[in-house]
C-alpha positions in Angstrom: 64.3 124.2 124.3 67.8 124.2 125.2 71.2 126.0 123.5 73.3 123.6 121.9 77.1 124.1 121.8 79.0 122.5 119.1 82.7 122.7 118.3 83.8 122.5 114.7 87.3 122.4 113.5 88.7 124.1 110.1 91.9 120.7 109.7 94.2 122.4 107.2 97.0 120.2 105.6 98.8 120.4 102.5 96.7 123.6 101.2 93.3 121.6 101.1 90.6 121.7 104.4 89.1 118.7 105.4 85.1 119.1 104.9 82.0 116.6 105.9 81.0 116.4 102.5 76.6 116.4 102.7 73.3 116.4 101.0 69.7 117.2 103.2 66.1 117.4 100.3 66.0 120.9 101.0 69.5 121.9 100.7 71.0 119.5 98.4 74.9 118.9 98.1 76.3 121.1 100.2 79.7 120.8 102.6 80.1 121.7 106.4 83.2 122.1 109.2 83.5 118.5 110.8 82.5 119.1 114.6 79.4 118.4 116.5 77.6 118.8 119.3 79.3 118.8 123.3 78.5 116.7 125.8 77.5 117.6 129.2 80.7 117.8 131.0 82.9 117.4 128.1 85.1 120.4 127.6 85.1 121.8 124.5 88.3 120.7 122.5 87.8 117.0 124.0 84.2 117.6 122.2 86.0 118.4 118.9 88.4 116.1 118.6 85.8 113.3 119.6 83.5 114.3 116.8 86.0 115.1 114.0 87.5 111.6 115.0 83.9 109.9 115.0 82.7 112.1 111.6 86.4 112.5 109.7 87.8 109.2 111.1 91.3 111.6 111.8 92.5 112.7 115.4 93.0 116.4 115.5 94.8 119.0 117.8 92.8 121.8 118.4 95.9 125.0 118.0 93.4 128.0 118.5 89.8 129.6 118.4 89.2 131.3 115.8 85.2 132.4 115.5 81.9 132.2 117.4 78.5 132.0 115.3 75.2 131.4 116.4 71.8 130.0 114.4 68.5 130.3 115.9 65.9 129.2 113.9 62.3 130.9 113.7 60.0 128.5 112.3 58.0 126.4 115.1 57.6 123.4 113.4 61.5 123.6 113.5 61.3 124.0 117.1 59.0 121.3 117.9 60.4 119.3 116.0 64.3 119.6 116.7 64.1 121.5 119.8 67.9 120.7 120.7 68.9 122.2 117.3 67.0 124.9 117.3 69.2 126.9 118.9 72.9 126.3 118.2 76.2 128.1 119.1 79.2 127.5 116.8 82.7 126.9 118.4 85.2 127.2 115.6 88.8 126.4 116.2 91.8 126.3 113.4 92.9 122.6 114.0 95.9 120.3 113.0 96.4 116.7 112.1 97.5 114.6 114.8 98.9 111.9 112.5 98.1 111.5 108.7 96.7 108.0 109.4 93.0 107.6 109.3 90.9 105.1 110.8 86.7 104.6 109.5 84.7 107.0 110.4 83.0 105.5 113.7 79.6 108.3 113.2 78.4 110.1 110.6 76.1 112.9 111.3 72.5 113.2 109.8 73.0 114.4 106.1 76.5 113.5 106.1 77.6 111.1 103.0 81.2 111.3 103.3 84.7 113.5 103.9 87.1 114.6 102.1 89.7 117.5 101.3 89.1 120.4 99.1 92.0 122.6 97.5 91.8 125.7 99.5 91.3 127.4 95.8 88.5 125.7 95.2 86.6 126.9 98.8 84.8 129.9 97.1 83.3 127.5 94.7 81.6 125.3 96.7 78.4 125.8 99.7 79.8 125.4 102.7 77.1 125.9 105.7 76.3 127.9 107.4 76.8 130.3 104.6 78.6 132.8 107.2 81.3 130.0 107.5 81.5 129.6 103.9 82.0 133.5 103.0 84.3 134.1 106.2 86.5 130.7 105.5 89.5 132.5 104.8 89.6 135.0 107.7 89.0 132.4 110.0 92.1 130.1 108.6 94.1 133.1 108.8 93.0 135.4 111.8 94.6 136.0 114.8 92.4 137.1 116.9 88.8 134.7 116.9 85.8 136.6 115.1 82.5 136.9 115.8 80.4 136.3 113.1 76.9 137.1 114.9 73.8 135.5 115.7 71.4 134.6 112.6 67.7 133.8 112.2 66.7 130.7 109.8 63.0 130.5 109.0 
């Protein structure tokens, strides 16, 4: 098992956020930050602006970090079966967009059905995961200093 490091970006433009809109069996329709996982030797804001531009299709700045979360799941049949996600560290930066244009999407992650942008009203309505995320969203678009919103356990 190894710790995987993934940076994921809150894009903010025009009052909406830009969200990977997705559905898993177990969790149904739910919404996440665009981000993924780093590469070996990739710094971190190169990693997030590769995968929002692979996932969102837009090329984002990274401005500033702005929270640290960490998931660590429990159940072994998760571990044996994912063992590079079992174990996950959540680099969230407070991004802008680079240009307005968008190109396609060039990878989607697992689960992932599409993007788009929600009315920052409407945030609190929706699931955004990992639910930490979701109920902190507007202290991380809004901090100025990065939070730590802790390290959970998932059966």
């Amino acid at each position: 098992m190894s710790i995987r490091n993934a940076a994921k970006a809150i894009i903010i433009h025009e009052n909406r956020i830009l969200l990977d809109q997705c559905h898993a069996p177990e969790l149904g329709e739910y919404f996440a930050l665009p981000g993924g996982g780093q590469k070996q030797y990739e710094t971190m804001s190169a990693a997030l602006v590769r995968e929002c531009l692979e996932e969102t299709g837009y090329l984002v700045i990274p401005e500033a970090f702005v929270g640290l979360y960490e998931e660590i799941y429990t159940s072994e049949s998760i571990r044996q079966r994912h063992p590079d996600y079992a174990h996950k560290i959540l680099h969230i930066f407070r991004c802008r967009l680079a240009d307005e244009a968008r190109i396609a999407p060039l990878e989607q992650d697992a689960g992932q059905t599409d993007c788009c942008w929600v009315d920052l009203m409407d945030v609190a309505a929706i699931k955004l995961l990992p639910t930490c995320v979701g109920q902190n969203i507007h202290q991380l678009i809004h901090c100025e200093q990065p939070i730590y919103l802790g390290s959970h356990f998932i059966d």
